[in-house]
C-alpha positions as CSV (number, residue, x, y, z in Angstrom):
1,X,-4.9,31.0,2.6
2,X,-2.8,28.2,0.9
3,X,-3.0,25.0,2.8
4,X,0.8,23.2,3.7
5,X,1.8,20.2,3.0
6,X,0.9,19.2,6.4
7,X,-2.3,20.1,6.1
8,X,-3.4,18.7,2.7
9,X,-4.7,15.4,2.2
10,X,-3.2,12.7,0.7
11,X,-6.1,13.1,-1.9
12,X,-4.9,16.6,-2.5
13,X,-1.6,16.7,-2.8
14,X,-1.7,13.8,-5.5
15,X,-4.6,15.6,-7.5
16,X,-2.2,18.9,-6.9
17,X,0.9,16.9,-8.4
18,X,-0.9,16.6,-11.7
19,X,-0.2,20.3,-12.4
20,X,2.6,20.6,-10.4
21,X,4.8,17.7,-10.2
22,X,6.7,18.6,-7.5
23,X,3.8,18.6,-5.1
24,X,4.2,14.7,-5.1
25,X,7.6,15.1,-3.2
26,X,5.2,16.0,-0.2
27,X,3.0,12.8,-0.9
28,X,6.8,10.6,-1.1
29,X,8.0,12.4,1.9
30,X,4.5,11.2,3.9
31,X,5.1,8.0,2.9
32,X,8.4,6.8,1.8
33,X,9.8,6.1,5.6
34,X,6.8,4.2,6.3
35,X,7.0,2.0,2.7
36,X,10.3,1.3,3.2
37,X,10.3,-0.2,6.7
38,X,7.1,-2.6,5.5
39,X,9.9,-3.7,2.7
40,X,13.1,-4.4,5.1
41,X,10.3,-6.3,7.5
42,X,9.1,-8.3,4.4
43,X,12.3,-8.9,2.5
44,X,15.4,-8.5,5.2
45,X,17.3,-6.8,3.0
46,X,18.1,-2.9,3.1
47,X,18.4,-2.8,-0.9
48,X,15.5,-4.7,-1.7
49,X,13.2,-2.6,0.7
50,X,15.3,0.6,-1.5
51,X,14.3,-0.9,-4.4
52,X,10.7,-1.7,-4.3
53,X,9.7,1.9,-2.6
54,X,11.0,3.2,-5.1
55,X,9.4,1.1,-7.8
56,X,6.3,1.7,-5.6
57,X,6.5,5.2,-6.2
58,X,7.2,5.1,-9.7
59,X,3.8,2.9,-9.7
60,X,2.0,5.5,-7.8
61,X,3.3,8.4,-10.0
62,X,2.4,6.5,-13.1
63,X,-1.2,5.9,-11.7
64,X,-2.2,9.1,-10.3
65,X,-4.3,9.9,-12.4
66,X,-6.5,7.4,-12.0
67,X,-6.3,7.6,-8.4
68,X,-9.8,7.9,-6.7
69,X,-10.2,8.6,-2.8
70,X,-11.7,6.1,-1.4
71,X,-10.9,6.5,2.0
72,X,-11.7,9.9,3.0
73,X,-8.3,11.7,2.2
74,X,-5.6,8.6,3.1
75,X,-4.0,7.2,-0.4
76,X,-2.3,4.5,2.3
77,X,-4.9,1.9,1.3
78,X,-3.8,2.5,-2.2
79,X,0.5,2.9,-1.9
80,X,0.2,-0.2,0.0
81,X,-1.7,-2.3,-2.1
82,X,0.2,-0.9,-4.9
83,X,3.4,-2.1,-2.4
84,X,1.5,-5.7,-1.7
85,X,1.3,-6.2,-5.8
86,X,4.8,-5.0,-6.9
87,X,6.0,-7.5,-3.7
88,X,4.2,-10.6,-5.4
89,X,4.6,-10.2,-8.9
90,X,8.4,-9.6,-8.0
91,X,7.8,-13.4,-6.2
92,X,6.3,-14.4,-9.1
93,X,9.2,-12.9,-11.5
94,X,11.7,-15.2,-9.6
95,X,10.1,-18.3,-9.4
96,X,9.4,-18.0,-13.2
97,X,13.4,-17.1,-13.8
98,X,14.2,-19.7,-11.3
99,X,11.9,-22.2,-12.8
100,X,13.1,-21.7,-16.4
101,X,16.8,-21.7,-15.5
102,X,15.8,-25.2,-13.9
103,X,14.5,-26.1,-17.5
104,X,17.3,-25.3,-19.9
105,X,19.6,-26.3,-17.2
106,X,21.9,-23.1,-17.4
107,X,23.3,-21.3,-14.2
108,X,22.3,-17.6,-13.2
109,X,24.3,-14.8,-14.8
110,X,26.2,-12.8,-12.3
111,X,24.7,-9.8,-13.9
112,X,22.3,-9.5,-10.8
113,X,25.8,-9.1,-8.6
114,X,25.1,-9.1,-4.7
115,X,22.0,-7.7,-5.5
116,X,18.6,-9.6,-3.1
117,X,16.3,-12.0,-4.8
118,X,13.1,-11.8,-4.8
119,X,12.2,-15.2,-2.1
120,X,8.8,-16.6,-1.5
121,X,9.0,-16.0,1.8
122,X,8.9,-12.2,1.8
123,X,5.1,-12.8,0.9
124,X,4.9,-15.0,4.0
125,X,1.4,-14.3,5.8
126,X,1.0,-10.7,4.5
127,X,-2.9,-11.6,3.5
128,X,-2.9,-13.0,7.4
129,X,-1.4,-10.1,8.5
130,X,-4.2,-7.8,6.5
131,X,-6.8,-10.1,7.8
132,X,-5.4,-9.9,11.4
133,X,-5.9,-6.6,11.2
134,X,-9.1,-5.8,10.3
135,X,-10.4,-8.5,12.7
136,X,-9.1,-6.7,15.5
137,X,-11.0,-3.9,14.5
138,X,-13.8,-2.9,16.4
139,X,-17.1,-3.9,14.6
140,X,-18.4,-1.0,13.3
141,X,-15.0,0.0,11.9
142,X,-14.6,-3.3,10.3
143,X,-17.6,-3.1,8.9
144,X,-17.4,0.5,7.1
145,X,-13.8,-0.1,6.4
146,X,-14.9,-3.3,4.3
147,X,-17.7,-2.1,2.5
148,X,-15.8,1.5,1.7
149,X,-12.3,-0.5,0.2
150,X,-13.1,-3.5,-0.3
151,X,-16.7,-3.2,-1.7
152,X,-15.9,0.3,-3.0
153,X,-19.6,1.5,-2.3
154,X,-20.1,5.1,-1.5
155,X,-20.3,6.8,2.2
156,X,-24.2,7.4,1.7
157,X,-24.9,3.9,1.1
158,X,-22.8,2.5,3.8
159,X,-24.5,5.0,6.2
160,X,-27.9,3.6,4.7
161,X,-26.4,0.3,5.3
162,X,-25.0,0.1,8.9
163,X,-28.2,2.4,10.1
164,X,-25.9,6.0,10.8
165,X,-24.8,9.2,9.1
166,X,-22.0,9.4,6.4
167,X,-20.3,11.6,9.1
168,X,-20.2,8.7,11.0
169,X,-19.6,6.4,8.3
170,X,-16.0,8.8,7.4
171,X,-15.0,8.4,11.0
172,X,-15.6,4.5,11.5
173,X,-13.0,4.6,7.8
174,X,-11.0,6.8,9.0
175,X,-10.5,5.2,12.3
176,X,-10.5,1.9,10.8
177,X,-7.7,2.9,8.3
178,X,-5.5,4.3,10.5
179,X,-5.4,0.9,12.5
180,X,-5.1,-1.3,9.9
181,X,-2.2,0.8,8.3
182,X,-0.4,1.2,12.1
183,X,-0.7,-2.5,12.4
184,X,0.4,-3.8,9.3
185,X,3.1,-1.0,9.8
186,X,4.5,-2.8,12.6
187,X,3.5,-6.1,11.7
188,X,6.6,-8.8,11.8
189,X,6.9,-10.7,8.6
């Protein structure tokens, strides 16, 4: 029996969208809602947060392939550090414009129209925010949740590490994960 869409993994359905495109509609569909509401609280504006989920997506389809599950199923970790990049270098892009407009003295182009500019402020304690996070974790969570994403080791050596099974090891990251990604879902920036 096929499994739906809301049974798959994230981990499956982007493995399944390599031979069937469309398969990563279900992975957008997961995530797009979510994505979009950490944009508008980070940037304020509706067509920024439009813009950079859907330049996050474009990321993600462009990097499937080398996608590698590293937190037992969930591709959150990944989309949102692939949404905590493209929100910096997008920083970065406008104080470089900003900076070499100042330079050769020239004004803006209105080419941009009404559209939102990247400010530094939309990064404005995200790194706290990931920090706060995981501190609020409980210890054995923050603990397995570090070592598995940040350290990238395998289940089996965590579990040798922290004294437990890898069972137990997949349910402190899973756990883990899913409060970190519920927090920094509803975090205020």
């Amino acid at each position: 029996m096929a499994r739906t869409q809301e049974t798959r993994s994230d981990a499956e359905l982007i493995a399944a969208s390599l031979a069937d495109p469309n398969v990563f509609r279900d992975f957008y569909d997961r995530y797009a809602e979510r994505l979009y509401s950490f944009f508008l609280r980070r940037t304020g504006s509706s067509d920024a947060a439009v813009d950079l989920t859907a330049e996050t997506f474009a990321q993600a389809w462009r990097g499937r392939r080398s996608f590698r599950d590293r937190a037992g199923g969930s591709a959150g970790p990944w989309l949102f550090t692939i949404a905590r990049r493209l929100l910096i270098r997008s920083v970065a892009r406008r104080r470089l414009e900003l900076k070499m407009v100042e330079r050769l003295q020239v004004e803006l182009s209105a080419r941009n129209g009404e559209r939102v500019s990247p400010e530094p402020s939309w990064l404005d304690g995200i790194d706290d925010d990931i920090q706060a996070a995981l501190d609020q974790l409980p210890r054995d969570q923050r603990q397995a949740v570090e070592l598995r994403v940040l350290e990238e080791l395998s289940y089996s050596t965590i579990a040798e590490r922290l004294g437990c099974t890898t069972t137990a090891v997949r349910i402190r990251v899973s756990r883990g994960l899913a409060t970190v990604r519920s927090r920094m879902e509803g975090s205020q920036g």
